[in-house]
C-alpha positions, -999 to +999 in steps of 0.1 A: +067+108-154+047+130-130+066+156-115+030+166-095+001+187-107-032+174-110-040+136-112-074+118-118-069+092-092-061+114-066-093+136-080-114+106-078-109+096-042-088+066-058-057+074-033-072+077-002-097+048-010-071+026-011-052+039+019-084+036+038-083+001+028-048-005+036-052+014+069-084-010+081-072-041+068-034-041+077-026-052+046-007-032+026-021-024-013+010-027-032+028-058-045+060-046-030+045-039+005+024-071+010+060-092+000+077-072+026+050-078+050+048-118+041+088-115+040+091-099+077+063-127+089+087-156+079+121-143+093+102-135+126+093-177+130+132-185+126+147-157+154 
């Protein structure tokens, strides 16, 4: 587990890449996010 400190992805640009990404798009990067996104969609058509 990393309890913070250095890390190569964050060194690389690899975070804020893919926040960038997220940002522009609207669609979120992670698994979890874009099923809570698709999940939020389809309640919203049966209110």
């Amino acid at each position: 587990m990393n309890r913070g400190g250095w890390s190569w992805k964050r060194q690389l640009g690899v975070t804020s890449a893919k926040r960038r990404v997220s940002r522009a798009t609207g669609i979120p990067w992670t698994k979890s996010g874009r099923q809570r996104k698709v999940g939020a969609a389809f309640w919203k058509l049966f209110k």
